[in-house]
C-alpha positions in Angstrom: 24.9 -33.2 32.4 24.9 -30.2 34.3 22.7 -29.0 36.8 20.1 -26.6 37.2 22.2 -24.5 39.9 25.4 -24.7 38.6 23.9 -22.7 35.1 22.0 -20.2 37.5 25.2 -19.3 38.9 27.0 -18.9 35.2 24.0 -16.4 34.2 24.4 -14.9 37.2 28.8 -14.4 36.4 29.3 -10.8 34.9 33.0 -12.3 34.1 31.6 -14.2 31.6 30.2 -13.3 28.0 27.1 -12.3 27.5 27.0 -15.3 24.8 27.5 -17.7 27.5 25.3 -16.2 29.7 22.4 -16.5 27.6 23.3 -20.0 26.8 23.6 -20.8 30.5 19.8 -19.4 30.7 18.6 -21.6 27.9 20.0 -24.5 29.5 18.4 -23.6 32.5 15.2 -23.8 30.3 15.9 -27.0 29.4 16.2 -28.8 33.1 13.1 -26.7 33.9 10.6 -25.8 31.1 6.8 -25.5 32.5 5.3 -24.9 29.6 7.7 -26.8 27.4 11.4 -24.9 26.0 9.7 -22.3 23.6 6.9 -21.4 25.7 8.7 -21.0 28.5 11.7 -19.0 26.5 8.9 -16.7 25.1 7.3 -16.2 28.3 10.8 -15.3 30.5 11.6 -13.1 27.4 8.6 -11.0 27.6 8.2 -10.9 31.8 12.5 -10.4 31.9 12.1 -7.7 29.2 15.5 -9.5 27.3 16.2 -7.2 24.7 17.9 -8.5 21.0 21.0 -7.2 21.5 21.8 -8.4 24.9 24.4 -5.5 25.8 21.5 -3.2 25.9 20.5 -4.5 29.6 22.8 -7.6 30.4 20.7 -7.8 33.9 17.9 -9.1 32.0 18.9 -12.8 31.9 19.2 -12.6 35.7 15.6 -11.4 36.2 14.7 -14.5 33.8 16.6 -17.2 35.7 15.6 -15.6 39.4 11.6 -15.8 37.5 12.5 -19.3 36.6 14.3 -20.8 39.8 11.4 -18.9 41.8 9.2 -21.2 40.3 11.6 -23.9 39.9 11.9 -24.2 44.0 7.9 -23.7 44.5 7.5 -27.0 41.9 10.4 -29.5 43.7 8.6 -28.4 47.2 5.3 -29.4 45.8 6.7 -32.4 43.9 8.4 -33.6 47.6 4.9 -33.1 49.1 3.7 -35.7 46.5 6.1 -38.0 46.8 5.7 -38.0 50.6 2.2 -38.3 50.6 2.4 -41.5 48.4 4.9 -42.7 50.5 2.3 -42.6 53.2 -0.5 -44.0 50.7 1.8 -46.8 50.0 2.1 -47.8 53.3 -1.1 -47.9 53.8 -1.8 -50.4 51.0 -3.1 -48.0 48.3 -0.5 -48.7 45.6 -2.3 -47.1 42.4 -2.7 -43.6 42.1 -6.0 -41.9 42.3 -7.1 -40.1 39.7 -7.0 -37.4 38.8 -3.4 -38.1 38.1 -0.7 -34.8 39.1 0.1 -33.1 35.9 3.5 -34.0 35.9 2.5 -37.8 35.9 0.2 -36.9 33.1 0.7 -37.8 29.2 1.0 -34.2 27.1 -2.1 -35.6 25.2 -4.0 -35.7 28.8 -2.9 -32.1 30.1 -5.2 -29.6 29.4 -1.5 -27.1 28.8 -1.5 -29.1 25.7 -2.2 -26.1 23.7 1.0 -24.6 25.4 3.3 -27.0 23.9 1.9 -26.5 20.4 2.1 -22.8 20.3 5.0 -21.3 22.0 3.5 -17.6 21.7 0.3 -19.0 24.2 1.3 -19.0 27.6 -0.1 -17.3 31.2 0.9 -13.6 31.7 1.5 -14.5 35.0 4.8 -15.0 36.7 6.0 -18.7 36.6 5.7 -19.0 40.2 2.2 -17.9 40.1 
C-alpha cells in the first residue's frame, strides 16, 4: 500500500504521464475521500477546473491534490487533537465516549453527510479545507 505523500509527490512529477498522474490523484482520493471517492472526485474536479483531455492544463491535478492534502493535514491535526484529548479522558477514568460521537467514529447511517455518499454530484462548494 502506498501512502498518501508518496502519490502527492507522483502528481506533482511532470516526468511522468499524464495517465499516471491522474491515477496517482485518484489514489490520493482513495487514502483520503471526505465525502466518500465520487464525491470527493466530483468536487476536486470542479474547484481544480480538470479538464477531459488532461493535456489541455496538466497543472490541474496539482491544484486538486494541494486542495486535497490542504485539507488532508487540517483533518490528521484535528484527529491528533482527539486522540490526545481521550488520552487525557482516559486517564481520568472516563473510558466511553460522550456523545455526540466525532464523525469519523460515526456509522454512514448516523452522519448527517449521508446524502453525500449517495449522490456523488451533492457536495459543499466550499474548499475541502473549509
Amino acid at each position: 500500500m502506498t501512502s498518501f505523500l508518496t502519490r502527492r509527490a507522483h502528481v506533482h512529477d511532470a516526468h511522468l504521464s499524464l495517465r499516471r498522474r491522474h491515477s496517482a490523484l485518484r489514489t490520493c482520493i482513495t487514502l483520503f475521500a471526505p465525502y466518500g471517492f465520487r464525491a470527493t472526485y466530483h468536487h476536486l474536479t470542479l474547484s481544480a477546473a480538470i479538464p477531459r483531455r488532461l493535456e489541455g492544463d496538466p497543472d490541474a491535478l496539482v491544484r486538486a491534490v494541494e486542495e486535497l492534502h490542504e485539507a488532508r493535514v487540517l483533518w490528521l491535526a484535528r484527529a491528533e487533537e482527539y486522540a490526545a484529548h481521550r488520552r487525557a479522558e482516559k486517564r481520568a477514568g472516563r473510558r466511553s465516549v460522550p456523545p455526540p460521537r466525532p464523525w469519523w467514529l460515526r456509522r454512514t447511517w448516523e452522519s448527517p453527510e449521508r446524502v453525500w455518499h449517495l449522490d456523488p454530484l451533492r457536495h459543499p462548494s466550499l474548499r475541502l479545507s473549509e
